[in-house]
C-alpha positions as CSV (number, residue, x, y, z in Angstrom):
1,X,125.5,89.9,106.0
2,X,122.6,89.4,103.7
3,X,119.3,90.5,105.0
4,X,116.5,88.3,103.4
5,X,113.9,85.1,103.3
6,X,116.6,83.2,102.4
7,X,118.1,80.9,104.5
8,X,120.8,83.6,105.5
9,X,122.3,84.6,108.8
10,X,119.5,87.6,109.4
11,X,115.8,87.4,107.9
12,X,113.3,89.8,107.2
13,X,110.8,89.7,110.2
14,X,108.0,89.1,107.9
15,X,106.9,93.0,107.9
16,X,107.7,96.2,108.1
17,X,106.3,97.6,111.0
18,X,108.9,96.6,113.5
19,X,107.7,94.6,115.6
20,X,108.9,91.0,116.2
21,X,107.1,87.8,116.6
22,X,106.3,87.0,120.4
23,X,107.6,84.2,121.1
24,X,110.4,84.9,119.1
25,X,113.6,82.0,117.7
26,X,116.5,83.1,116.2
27,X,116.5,79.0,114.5
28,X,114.4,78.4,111.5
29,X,114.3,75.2,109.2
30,X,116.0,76.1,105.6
31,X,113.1,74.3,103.8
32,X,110.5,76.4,104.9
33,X,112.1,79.9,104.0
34,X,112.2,81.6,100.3
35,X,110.1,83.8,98.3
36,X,106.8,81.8,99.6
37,X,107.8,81.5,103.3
38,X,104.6,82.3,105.2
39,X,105.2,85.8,107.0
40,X,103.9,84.0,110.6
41,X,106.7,81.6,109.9
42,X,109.5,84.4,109.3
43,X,107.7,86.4,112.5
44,X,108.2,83.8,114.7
45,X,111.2,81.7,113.3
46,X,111.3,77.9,114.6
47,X,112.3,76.4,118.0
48,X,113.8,73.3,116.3
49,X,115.2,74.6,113.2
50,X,118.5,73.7,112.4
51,X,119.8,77.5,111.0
52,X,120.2,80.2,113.3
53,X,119.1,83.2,111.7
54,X,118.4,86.2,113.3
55,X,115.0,88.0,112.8
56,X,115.6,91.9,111.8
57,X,112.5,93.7,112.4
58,X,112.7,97.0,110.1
59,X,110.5,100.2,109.9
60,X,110.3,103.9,108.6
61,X,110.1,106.6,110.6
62,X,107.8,107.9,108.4
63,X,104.9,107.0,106.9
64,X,107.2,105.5,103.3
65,X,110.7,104.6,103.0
66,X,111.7,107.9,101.2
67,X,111.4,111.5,102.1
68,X,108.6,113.6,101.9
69,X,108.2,117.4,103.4
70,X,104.5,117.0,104.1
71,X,105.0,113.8,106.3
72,X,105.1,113.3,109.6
73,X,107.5,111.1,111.4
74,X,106.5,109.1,113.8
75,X,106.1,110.0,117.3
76,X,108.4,109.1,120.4
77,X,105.4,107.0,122.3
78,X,105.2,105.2,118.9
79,X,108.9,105.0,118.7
80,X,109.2,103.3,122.1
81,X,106.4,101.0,120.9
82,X,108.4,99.7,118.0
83,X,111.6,99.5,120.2
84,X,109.9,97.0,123.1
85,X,108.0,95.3,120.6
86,X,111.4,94.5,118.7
87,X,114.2,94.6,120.7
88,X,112.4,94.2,123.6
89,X,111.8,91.0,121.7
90,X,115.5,90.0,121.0
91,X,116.1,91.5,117.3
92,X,117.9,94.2,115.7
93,X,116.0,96.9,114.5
94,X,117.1,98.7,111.8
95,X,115.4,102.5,111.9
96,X,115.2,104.0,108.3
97,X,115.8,107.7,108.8
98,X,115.5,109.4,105.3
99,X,117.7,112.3,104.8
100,X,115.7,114.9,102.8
101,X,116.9,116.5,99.1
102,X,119.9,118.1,100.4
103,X,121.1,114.9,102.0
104,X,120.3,116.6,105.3
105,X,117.8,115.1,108.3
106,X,114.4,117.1,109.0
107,X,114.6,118.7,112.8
108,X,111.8,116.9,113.8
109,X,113.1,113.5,112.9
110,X,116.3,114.7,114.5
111,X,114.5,115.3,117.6
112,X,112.5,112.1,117.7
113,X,115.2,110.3,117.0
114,X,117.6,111.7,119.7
115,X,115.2,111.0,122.3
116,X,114.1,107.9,121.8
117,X,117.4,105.9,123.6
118,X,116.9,108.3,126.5
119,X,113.3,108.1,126.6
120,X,113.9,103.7,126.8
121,X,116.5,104.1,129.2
122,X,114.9,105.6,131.6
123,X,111.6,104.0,131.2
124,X,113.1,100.5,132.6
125,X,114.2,101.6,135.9
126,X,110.9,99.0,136.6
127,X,110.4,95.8,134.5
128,X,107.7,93.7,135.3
129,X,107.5,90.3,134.8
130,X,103.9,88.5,133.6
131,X,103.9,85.1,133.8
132,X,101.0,82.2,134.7
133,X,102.7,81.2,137.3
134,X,103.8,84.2,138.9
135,X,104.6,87.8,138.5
136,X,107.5,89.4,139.9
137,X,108.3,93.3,139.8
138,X,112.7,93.4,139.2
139,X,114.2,96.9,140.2
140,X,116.9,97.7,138.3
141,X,119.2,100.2,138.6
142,X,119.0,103.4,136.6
143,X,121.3,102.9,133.5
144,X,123.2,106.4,132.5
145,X,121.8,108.0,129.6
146,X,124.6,108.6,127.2
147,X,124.8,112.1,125.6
């Protein structure tokens, strides 16, 4: 798969924060994408395009792409953020976790990391629902957290 502006099977989301477009298609028209495709259009993608492409929302967890001993990864709230705000959102996200020199990964992006599909499992045992027209609280139940 080739992850890009192209007109490809998953786009960039348009930044690199990690969060998705809301609303969010997974259909975009081929003439509107490229090097100059407007970031709002790849955020977004198009209800009546004609190419399904997924949007990939990508981010760091830390502050750059590479690693650096006097960064700080991101926290677990911010973490959970990103997660509901992408694929809460219906896209992939793709998590850069930079090994440090000696190809290893810093404890405390270990321990962020490990917690953060615990810490969003157990946070929707209650969804709720906003809509104009009506709001509805759905119980679900408790999903096993997988160690």
């Amino acid at each position: 798969m080739i992850f890009s502006t192209e007109g490809t099977s998953i786009r960039w989301i348009g930044n690199e924060r990690g969060y998705a477009g809301d609303p969010l298609w997974q259909k975009v028209k081929p003439d509107q994408l490229g090097i100059e495709a407007a970031l709002d259009y790849l955020q977004h993608g198009d209800p009546s395009g004609t190419l399904f492409s997924i949007g990939e929302a990508d981010v760091s967890l830390r502050p750059g792409w590479f690693y650096h001993e006097d960064q700080d990864p991101k926290s677990l709230e911010e973490l959970v953020e990103i997660y509901f705000h992408s694929v809460g959102r219906g896209t992939p996200l793709l998590l850069n976790i930079p090994p440090n020199q000696d190809g290893l990964f810093d404890e405390r992006i270990s321990s962020v990391s490990m917690n953060l599909l615990p810490t969003v499992m157990s946070s929707i045992g209650k969804i709720w629902l906003w809509e104009p027209r009506y709001t509805a609280l759905l119980y679900h139940q408790t999903l096993p957290v997988l160690t």
